[in-house]
C-alpha positions as CSV (number, residue, x, y, z in Angstrom):
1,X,56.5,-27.7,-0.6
2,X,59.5,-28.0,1.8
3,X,60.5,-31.0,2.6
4,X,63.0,-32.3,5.5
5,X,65.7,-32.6,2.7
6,X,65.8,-29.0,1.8
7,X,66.1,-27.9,5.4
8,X,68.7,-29.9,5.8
9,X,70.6,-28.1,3.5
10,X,70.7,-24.4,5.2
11,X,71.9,-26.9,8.6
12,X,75.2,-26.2,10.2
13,X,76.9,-27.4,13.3
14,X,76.3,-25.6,16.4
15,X,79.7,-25.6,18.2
16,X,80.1,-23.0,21.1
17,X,83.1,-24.1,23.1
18,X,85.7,-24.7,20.8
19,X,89.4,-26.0,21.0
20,X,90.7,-22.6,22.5
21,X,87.8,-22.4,24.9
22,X,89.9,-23.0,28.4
23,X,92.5,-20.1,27.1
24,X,90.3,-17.8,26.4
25,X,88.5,-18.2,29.6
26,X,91.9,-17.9,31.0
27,X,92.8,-14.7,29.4
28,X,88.8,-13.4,30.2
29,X,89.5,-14.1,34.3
30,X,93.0,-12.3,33.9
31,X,91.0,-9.6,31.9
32,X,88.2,-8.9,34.7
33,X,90.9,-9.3,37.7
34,X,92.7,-6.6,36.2
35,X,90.1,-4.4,36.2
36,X,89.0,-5.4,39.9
37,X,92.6,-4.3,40.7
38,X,92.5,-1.3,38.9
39,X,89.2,-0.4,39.9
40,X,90.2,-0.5,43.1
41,X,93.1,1.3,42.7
42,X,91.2,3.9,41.0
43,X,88.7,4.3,44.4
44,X,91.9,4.7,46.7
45,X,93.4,7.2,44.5
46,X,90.4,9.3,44.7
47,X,90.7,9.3,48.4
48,X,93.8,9.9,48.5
49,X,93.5,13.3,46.4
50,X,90.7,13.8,48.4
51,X,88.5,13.5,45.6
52,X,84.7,15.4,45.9
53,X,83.1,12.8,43.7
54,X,84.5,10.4,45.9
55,X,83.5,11.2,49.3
């Protein structure tokens, strides 16, 4: 029979945000505003060849 005891013993802390949490969210914004920029300035290139799959 199990008992509370036993269960105890597969337990384990369940930490998510953990002392490096604020930089990595940092780097993460810096990450996805990159791409914004980039997306962009993938969009306007395609215009600017006058891109077919663009228009």
């Amino acid at each position: 029979m199990t008992t509370l005891r036993d269960i105890d013993d597969f337990a384990h802390a369940h930490v998510y945000l953990g002392a490096s949490h604020d930089e990595n969210a940092r780097r993460t914004l810096w990450v996805v505003g990159l791409t914004a920029i980039m997306m962009v300035g993938e969009i306007f290139a395609g215009y600017g060849v006058t891109s077919s799959f663009v228009r």
